[in-house]
C-alpha positions as CSV (number, residue, x, y, z in Angstrom):
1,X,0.0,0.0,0.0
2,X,3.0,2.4,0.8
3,X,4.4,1.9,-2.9
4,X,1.1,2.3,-4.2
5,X,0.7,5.9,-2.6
6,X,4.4,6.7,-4.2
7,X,3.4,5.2,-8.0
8,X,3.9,8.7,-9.4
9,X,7.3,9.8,-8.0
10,X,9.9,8.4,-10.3
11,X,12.7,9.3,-8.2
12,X,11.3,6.9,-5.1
13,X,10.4,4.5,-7.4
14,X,14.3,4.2,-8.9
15,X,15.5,4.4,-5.3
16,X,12.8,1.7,-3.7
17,X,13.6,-0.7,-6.6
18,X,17.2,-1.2,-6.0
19,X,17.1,-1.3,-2.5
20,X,19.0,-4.5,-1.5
21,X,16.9,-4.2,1.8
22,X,13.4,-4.6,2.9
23,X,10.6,-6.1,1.1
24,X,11.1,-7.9,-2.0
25,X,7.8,-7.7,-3.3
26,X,7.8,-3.9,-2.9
27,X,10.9,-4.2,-4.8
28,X,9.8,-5.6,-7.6
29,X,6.4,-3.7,-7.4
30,X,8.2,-0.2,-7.7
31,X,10.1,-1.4,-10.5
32,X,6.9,-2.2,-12.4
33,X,5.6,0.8,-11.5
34,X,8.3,3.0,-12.3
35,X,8.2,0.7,-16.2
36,X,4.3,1.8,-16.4
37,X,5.5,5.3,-16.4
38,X,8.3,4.9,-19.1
39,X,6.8,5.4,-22.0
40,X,9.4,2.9,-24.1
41,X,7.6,-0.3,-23.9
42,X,9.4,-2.1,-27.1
43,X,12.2,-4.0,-25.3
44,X,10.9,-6.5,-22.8
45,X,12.1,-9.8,-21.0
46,X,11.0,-13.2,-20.8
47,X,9.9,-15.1,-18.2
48,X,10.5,-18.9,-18.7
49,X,9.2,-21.2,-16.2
50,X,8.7,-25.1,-16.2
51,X,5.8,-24.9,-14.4
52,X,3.6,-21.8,-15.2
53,X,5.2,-20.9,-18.7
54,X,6.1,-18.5,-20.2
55,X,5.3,-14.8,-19.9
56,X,6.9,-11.2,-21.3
57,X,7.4,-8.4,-18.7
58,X,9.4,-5.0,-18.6
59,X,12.6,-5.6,-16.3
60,X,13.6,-2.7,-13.9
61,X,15.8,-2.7,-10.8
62,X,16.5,-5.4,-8.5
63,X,13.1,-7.2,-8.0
64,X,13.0,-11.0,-8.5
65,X,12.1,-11.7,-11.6
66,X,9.4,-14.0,-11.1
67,X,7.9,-11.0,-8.8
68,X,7.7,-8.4,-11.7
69,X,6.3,-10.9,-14.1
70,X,3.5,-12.1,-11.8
71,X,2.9,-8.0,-10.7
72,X,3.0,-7.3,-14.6
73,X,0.6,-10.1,-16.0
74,X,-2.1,-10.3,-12.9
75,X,-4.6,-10.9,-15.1
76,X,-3.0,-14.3,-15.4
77,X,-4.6,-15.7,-12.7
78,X,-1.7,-18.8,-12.1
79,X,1.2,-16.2,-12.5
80,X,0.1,-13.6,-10.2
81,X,0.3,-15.9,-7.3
82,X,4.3,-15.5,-7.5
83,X,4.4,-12.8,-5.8
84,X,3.8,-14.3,-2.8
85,X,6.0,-17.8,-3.0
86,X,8.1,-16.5,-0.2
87,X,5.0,-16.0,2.2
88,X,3.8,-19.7,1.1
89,X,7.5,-20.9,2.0
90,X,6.6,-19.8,5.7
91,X,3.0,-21.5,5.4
92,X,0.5,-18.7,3.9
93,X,-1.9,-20.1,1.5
94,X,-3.2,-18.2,-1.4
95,X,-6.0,-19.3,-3.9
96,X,-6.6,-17.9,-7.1
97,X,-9.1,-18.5,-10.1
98,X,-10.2,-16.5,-12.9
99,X,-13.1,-14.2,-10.9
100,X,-11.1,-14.1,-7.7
101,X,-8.1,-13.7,-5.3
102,X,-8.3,-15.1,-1.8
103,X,-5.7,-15.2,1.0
104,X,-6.6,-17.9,3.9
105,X,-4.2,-17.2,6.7
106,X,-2.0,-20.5,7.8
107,X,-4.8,-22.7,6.9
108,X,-4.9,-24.0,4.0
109,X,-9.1,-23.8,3.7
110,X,-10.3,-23.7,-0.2
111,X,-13.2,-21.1,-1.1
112,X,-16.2,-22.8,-2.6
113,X,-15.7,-20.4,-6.0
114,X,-12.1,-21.6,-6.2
115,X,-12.7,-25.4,-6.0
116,X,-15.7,-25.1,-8.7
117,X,-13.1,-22.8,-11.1
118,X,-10.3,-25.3,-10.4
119,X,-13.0,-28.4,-11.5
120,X,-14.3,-26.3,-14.2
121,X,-11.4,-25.6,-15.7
122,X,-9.3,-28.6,-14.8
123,X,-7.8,-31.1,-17.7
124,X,-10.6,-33.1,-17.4
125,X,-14.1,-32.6,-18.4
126,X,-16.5,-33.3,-15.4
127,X,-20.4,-33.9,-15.8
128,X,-22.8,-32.9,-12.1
129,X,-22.8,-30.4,-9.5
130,X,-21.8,-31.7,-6.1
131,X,-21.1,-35.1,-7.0
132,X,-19.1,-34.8,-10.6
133,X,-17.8,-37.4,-12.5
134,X,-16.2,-38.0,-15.8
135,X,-16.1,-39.7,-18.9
136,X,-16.5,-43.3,-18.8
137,X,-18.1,-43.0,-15.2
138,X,-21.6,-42.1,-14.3
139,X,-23.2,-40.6,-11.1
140,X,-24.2,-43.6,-9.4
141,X,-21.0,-45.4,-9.5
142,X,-19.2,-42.2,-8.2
143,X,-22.3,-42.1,-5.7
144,X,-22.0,-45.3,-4.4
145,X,-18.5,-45.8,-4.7
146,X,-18.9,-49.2,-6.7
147,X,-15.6,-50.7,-8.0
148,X,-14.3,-51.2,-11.6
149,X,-12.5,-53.9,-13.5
150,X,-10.0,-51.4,-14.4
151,X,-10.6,-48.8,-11.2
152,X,-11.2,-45.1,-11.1
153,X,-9.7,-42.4,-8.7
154,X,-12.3,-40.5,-6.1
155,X,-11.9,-37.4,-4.9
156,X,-13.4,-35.3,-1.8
157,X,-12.6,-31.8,-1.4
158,X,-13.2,-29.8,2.2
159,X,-16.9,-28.4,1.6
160,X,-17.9,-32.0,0.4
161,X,-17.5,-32.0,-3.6
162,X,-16.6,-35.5,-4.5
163,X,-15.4,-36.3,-8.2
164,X,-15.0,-39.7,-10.2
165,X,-12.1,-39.7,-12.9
166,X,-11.6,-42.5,-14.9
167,X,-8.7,-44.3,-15.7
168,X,-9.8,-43.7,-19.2
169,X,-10.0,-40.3,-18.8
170,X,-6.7,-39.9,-16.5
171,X,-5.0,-41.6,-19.4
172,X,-5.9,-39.4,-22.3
173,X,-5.0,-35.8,-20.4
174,X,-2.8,-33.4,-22.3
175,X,-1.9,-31.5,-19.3
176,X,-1.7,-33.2,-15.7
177,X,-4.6,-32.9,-13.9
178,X,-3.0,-32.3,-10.6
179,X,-1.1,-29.4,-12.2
180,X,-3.9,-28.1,-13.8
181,X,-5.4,-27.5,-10.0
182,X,-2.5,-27.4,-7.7
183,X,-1.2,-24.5,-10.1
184,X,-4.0,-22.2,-8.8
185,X,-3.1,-22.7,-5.5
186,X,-0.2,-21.4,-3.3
187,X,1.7,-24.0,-1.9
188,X,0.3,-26.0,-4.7
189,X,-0.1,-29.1,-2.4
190,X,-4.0,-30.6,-3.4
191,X,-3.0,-33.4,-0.5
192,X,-3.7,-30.5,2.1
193,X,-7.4,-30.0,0.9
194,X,-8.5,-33.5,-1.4
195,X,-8.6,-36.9,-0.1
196,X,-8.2,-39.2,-2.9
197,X,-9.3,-42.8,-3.0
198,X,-8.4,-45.6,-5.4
199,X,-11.9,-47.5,-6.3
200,X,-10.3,-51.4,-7.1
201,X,-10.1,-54.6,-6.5
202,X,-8.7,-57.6,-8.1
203,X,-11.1,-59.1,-10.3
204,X,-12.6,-62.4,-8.3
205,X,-11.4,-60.9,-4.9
206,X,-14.5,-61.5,-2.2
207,X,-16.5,-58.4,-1.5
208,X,-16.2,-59.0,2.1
209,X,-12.4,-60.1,2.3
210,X,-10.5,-56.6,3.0
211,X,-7.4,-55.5,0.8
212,X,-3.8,-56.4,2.3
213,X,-3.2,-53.3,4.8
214,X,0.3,-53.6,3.0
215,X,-0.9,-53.1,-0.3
216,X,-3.4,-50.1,1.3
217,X,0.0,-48.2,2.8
218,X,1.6,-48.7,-0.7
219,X,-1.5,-47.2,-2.1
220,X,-2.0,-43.8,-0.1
221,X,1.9,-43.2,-0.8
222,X,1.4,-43.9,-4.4
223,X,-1.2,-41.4,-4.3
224,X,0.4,-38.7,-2.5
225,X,3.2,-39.1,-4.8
226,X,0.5,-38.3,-8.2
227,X,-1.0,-35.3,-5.9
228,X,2.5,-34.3,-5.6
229,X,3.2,-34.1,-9.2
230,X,5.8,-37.1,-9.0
231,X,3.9,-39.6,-10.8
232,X,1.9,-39.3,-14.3
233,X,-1.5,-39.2,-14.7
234,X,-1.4,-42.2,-17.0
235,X,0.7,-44.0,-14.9
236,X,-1.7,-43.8,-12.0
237,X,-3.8,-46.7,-12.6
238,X,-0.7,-49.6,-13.2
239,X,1.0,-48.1,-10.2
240,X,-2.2,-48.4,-8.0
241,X,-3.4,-51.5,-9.1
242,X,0.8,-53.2,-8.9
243,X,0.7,-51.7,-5.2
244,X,-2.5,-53.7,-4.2
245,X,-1.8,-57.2,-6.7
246,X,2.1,-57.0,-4.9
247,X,1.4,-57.4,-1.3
248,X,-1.6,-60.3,-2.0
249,X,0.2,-63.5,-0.2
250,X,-2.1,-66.1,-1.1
251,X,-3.3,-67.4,-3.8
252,X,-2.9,-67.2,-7.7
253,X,-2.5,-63.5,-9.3
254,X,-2.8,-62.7,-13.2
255,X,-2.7,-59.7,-14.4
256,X,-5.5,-57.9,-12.7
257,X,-6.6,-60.9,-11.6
258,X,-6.8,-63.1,-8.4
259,X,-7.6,-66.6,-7.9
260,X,-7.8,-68.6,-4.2
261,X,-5.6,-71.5,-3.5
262,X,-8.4,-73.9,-4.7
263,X,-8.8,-72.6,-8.3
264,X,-5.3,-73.6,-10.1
265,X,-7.6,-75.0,-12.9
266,X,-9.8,-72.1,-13.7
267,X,-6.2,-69.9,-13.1
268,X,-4.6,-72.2,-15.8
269,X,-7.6,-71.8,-18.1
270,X,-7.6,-67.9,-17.8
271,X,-3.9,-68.0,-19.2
272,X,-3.6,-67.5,-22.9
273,X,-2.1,-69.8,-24.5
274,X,-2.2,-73.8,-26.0
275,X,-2.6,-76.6,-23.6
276,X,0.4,-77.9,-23.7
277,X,2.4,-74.3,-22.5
278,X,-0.6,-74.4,-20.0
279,X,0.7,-78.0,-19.0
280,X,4.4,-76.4,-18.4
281,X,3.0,-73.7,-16.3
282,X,1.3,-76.4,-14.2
283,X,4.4,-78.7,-13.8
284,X,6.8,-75.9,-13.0
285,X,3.8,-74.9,-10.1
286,X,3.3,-78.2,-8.6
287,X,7.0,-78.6,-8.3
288,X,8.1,-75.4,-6.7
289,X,8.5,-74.9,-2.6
290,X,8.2,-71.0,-2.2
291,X,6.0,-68.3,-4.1
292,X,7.5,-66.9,-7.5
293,X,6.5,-63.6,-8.8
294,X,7.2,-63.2,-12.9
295,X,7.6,-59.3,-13.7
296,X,6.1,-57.8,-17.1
297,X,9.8,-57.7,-17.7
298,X,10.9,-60.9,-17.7
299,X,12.7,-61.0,-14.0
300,X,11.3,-63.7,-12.0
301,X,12.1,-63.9,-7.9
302,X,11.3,-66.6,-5.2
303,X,8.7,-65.5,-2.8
304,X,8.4,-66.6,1.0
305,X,4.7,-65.7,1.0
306,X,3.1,-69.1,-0.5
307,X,1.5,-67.1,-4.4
308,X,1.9,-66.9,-7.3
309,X,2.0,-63.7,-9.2
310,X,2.2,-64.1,-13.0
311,X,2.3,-59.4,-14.3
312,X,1.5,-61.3,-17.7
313,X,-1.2,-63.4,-18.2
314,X,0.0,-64.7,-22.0
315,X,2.1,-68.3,-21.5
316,X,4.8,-67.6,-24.2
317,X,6.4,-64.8,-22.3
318,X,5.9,-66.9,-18.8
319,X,7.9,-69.6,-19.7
320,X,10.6,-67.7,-21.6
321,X,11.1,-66.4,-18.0
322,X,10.8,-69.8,-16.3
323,X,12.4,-72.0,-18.8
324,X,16.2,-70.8,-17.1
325,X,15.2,-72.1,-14.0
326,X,12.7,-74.8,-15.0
327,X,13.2,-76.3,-18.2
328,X,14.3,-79.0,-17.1
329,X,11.7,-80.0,-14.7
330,X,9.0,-79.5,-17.7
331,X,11.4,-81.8,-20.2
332,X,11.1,-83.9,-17.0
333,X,7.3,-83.8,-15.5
334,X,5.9,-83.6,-19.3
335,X,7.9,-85.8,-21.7
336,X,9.6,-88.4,-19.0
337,X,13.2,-86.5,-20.4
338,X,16.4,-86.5,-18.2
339,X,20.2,-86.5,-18.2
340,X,22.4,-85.9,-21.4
341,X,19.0,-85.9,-23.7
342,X,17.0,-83.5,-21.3
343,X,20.1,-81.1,-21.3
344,X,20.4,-80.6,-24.9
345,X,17.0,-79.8,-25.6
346,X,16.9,-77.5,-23.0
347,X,20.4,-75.9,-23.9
348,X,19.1,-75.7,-27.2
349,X,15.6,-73.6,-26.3
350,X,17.6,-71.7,-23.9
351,X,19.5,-70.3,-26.8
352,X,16.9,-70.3,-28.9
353,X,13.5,-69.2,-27.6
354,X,11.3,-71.0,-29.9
355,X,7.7,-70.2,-29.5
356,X,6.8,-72.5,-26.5
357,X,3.5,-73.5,-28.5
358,X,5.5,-75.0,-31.5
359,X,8.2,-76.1,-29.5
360,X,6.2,-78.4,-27.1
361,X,4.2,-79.4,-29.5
362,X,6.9,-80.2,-32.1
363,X,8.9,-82.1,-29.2
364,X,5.6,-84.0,-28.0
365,X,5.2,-85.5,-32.0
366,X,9.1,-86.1,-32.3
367,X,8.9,-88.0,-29.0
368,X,5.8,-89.6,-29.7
369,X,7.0,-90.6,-33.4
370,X,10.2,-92.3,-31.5
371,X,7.9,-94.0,-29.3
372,X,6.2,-95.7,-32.1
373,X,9.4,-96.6,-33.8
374,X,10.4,-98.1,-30.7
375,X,6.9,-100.4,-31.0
376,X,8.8,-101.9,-34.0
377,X,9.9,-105.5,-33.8
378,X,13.6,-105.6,-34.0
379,X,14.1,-102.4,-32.4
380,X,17.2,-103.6,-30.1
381,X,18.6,-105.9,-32.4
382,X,21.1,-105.7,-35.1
383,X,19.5,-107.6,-37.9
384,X,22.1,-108.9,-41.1
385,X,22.3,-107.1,-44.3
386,X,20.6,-106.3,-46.4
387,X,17.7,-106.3,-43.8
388,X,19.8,-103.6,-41.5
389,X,19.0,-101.5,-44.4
390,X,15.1,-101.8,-45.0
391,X,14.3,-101.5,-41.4
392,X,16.6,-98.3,-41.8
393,X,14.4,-96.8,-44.8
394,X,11.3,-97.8,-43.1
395,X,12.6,-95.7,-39.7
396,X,13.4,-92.5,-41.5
397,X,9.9,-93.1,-42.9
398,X,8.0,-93.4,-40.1
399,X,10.3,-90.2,-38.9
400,X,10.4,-87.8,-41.9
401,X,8.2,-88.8,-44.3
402,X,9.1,-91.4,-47.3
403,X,10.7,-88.4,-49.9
404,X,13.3,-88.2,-46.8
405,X,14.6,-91.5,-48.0
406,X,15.0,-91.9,-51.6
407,X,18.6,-90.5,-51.1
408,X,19.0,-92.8,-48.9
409,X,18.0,-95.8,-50.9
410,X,20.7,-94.3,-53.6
411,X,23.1,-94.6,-51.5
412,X,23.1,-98.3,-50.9
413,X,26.1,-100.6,-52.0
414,X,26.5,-104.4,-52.8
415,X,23.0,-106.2,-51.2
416,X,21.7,-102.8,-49.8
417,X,21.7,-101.2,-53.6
418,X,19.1,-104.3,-54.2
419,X,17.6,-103.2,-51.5
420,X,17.3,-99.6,-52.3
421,X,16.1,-100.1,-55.6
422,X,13.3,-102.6,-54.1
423,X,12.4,-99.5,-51.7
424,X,12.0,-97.0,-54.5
425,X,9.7,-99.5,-56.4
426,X,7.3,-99.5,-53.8
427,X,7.0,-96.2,-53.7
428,X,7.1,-95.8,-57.4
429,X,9.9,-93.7,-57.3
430,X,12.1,-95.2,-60.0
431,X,11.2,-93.1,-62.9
432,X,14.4,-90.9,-63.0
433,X,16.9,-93.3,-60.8
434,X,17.0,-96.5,-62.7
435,X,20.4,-95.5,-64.3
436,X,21.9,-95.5,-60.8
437,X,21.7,-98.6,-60.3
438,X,23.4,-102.0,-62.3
439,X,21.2,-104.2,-63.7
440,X,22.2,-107.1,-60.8
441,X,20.9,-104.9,-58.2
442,X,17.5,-104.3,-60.2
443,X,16.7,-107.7,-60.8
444,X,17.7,-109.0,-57.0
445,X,15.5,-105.9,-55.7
446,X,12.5,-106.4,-58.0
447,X,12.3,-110.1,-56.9
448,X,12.1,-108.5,-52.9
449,X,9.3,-106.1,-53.5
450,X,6.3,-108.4,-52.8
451,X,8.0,-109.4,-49.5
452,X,9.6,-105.4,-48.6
453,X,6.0,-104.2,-49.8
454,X,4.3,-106.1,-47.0
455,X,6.6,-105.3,-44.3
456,X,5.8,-101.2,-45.2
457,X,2.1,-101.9,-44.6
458,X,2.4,-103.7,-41.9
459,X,4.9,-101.1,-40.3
460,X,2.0,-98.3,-41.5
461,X,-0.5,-100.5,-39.5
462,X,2.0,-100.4,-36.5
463,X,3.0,-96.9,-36.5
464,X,-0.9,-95.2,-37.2
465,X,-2.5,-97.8,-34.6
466,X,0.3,-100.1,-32.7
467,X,-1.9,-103.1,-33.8
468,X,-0.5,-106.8,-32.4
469,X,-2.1,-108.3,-35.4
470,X,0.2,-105.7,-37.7
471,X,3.2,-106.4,-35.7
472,X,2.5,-110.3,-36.2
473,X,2.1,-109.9,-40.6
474,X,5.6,-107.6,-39.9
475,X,7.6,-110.5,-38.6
476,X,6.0,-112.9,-40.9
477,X,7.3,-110.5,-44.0
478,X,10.5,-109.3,-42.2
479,X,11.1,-113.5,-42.3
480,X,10.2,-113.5,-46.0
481,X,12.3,-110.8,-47.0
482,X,15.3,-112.4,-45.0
483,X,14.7,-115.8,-46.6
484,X,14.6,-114.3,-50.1
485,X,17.5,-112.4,-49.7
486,X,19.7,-114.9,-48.7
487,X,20.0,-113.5,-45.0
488,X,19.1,-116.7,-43.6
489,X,16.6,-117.1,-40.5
490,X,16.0,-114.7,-38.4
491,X,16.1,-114.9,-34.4
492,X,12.1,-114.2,-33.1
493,X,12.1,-110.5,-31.9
């Protein structure tokens, strides 16, 4: 008021606004005054601040900066409240909004006009009057404070306004909305005058079953942290919803959501995935003695507390993060696999990272394939030439298809070239190798087909559907082929 009375004498003003002593605010509000007066208004600084922008004032004598900018653009009704950050340092509290000013002592007590301005012009749109609520909410949720799958933030201000924001709506804001409030306000600390509430649960978590306390405490500080400007609006939700899903000690936890210790089954089936990577997930669970929590990341840690928290809730990703520490017990629990044969398939993924979906299921077939090739009379024995050789072609047959072996059958020498050319005829595949063979070989071979063509059907027969009957008519023509061939008997299998 004293500066005011002296805004037309120049030479006070000059002297007031260099003064290193006394107020600073009158400082900088003599300097202002004494740049109203100057008629040159062309050369002008610029204000740059993180926080409230960026603003053009006339610079004169030794005011703070931020003072003579706030003092010049009043109309501003964020700015202007700089001129009093030192008195909100010693615990004033100042609110401003478009129609009005108001200074509330040491208390930090929010005028009714302020807190509908600061709603109304927040970065969200609100819909209601004393119970407001956004987009993707509607009064009676906010009213009634009924939980969402994905979860919405309440808040209550001091005269009783309560409004519902979305996590839609928190994700999609240009501007933060805590700065778009706090701004107005000097401290800009909402956490003095709004009580905030996170509206969740895990989905298929009781009604009546209260949320960890742990989780609750890891709430309130992740909220104090957003109304504090130190965490994101669209980061709100996740961190909210991680502080409540970390601190659950029982049970089975996907994503958002929670199962009890008796539903491992409907846990497995809300994974996404095949059956088979479902089936890994199980073995590595029923084999472990401690929790395990598997980040969205990829990290995976032992947990005392008897749960399982899966961040992911897709099986591919799950068991790329398991399979360091558990492949082997899957090669072992699903496929009977251990020693040298389990450690190079699992050597092999590890380096790898085949899908998990094509690799089980491509290891269950090859397994199963060698299982049925095993089911094969003769399988321990050595048998004599040239019979070593067909129960070769029929093996990489059964294995890889019968175009796999007509190299093979190429390759054969002395009896075995008989042999190979007897193999090609009854698959009809001698039209372009004839010339490979000598004339001896083609007419021994031709006189084996009847006998080599009976022991493919019946090893067909025992491959597709392990018939006794098939494996009988396969001895019966392995014998033929070894008594036409000059192999002599055979030992019974």
């Amino acid at each position: 008021e004293y500066v005011s009375k002296k805004r037309h004498d120049r030479k006070w003003l000059a002297r007031r606004m260099v003064k290193r002593r006394g107020c600073m605010v009158s400082r900088a509000l003599a300097g202002s005054l004494l740049a109203a007066l100057d008629g040159d208004h062309s050369t002008v600084a610029v204000f740059n601040n993180p926080i409230y922008g960026t603003s053009s004032f006339i610079r004169r004598g030794n005011g703070k900066q931020a003072h003579q900018a706030a003092i010049q653009n009043y109309k501003n009704h964020k700015l202007r409240m700089l001129v009093w950050d030192e008195h909100a340092k010693s615990g004033h509290w100042f609110f401003s909004w478009k129609d009005g000013f108001e200074y509330t002592g040491m208390r930090p007590k929010s005028p009714e006009n302020w807190i509908d301005a600061a709603l109304e012009f927040s970065s969200i749109k609100f819909s209601g009057d004393s119970v407001r609520w956004s987009k993707g909410l509607d009064e009676n949720i906010v009213k009634n404070n009924t939980f969402s799958d994905a979860g919405w933030l309440k808040i209550t201000f001091q005269n009783g306004v309560v409004a519902g924001l979305s996590q839609s709506s928190l994700a999609k804001t240009e501007e933060g909305f805590v700065p778009s409030i706090a701004l107005t306000m000097l401290p800009p600390k909402i956490s003095e005058i709004v009580d905030a509430e996170w509206m969740w649960r895990p989905i298929g978590w009781p009604e009546d079953r209260a949320l960890p306390a742990e989780g609750l405490e890891k709430l309130n500080e992740i909220l104090l942290a957003w109304m504090s400007m130190g965490l994101e609006d669209s980061s709100l939700g996740r961190e909210c919803r991680k502080s409540i899903l970390n601190s659950i000690d029982d049970g089975y936890v996907s994503g958002n959501n929670w199962f009890d210790n008796d539903s491992k089954k409907d846990f497995l089936e809300f994974l996404s995935g095949s059956d088979d990577e479902k089936e890994a997930i199980s073995a590595v669970l029923d084999n472990i003695e401690t929790g395990i929590h598997v980040r969205q990341d990829g990290f995976t840690f032992d947990l005392e507390e008897m749960v399982v928290r899966f961040e992911e809730n897709a099986c591919h990703p799950l068991l790329v993060s398991l399979w360091k520490d558990h492949g082997l017990t899957i090669l072992n629990e699903m496929f009977e696999l251990s020693g040298e044969e389990a450690e190079e398939i699992y050597n092999k993924q590890l380096q790898r990272k085949q899908g998990f979906g094509a690799f089980l299921r491509e290891l269950k077939n090859n397994l199963t394939t060698a299982k049925k090739l095993d089911s094969l009379p003769w399988s321990d024995v050595s048998l004599p030439k040239p019979l070593s050789f067909a129960d070769k072609l029929i093996r990489k047959a059964g294995d890889d298809g019968v175009a796999s072996t007509v190299s093979l059958a190429r390759k054969g020498k002395d009896l075995d070239a008989a042999m190979g050319w007897a193999w090609l005829v009854v698959h009809d595949r001698t039209e372009s190798d004839a010339w490979r063979f000598d004339s001896a070989s083609r007419d021994k071979g031709s006189d084996w087909v009847p006998a080599l063509r009976m022991l493919w059907d019946s090893a067909t027969i025992i491959l597709t559907e392990n018939s006794a009957d098939a494996k009988n008519d396969y001895v019966e023509a392995m014998g033929k082929l070894a008594e036409i061939s000059g192999a002599g008997k055979l030992t019974p299998p």
